[in-house]
N, C-alpha and C positions, 0 to 999 in steps of 0.2 A: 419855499417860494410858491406863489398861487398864478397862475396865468389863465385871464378868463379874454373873456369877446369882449370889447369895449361897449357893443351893442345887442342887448339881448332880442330884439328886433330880426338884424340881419342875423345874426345867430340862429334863429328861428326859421327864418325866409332861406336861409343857405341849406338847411335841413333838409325840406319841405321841396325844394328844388330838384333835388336827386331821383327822387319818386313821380316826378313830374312826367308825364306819358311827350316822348322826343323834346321836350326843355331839356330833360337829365343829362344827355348827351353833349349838350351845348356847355360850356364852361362858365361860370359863376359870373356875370357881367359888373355887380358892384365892389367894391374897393372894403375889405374887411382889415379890422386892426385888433391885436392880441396886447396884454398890458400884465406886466408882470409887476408883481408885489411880495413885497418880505413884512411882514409886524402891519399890513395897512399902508407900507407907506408905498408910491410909486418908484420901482427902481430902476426898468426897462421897460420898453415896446417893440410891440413887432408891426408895422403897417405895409398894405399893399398898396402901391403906389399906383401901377397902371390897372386897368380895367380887365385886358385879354392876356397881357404879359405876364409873367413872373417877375417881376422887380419891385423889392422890397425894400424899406426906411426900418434897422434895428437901430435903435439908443438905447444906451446904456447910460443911466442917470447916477448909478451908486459908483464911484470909484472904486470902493472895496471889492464889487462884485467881479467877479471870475468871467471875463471875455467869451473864453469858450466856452462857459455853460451856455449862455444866453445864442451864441451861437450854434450851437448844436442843439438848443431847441426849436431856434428858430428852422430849421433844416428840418426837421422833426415834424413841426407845425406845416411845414410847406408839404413835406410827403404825406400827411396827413388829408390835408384839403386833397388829393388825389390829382395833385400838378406832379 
């Protein structure tokens, strides 16, 4: 499975932000979305819904796919961004 940025834009800007001389400290203010794929095709997402909050939108699009992976990346994904 591949999980990238939906936007390689804010991907960039979210980077770029952390090094930012007192922005870094501040929390990411835009809305970033993860998009998982098997073979190409879409099977899952991960979006951030609010702006300052942690509250996130996962689907899972593939029946076949395994719940708790997608959840435990997402979890992953989130301790990552450094929330």
């Amino acid at each position: 499975m591949e999980i990238s940025e939906r936007s390689m834009a804010v991907a960039l800007f979210r980077r770029v932000w952390d090094f930012l001389p007192w922005v870094g400290d501040v929390p990411f203010p835009w809305k970033y979305h993860f998009d998982f794929a098997r073979d190409g095709q879409l099977v899952g997402s991960f979006e951030k819904k609010t702006r300052f909050r942690d509250h996130y939108l996962v689907r899972v699009t593939d029946p076949a796919l395994d719940r708790r992976l997608v959840l435990a990346q997402a979890v992953a994904l989130d301790a990552l961004q450094s929330r």
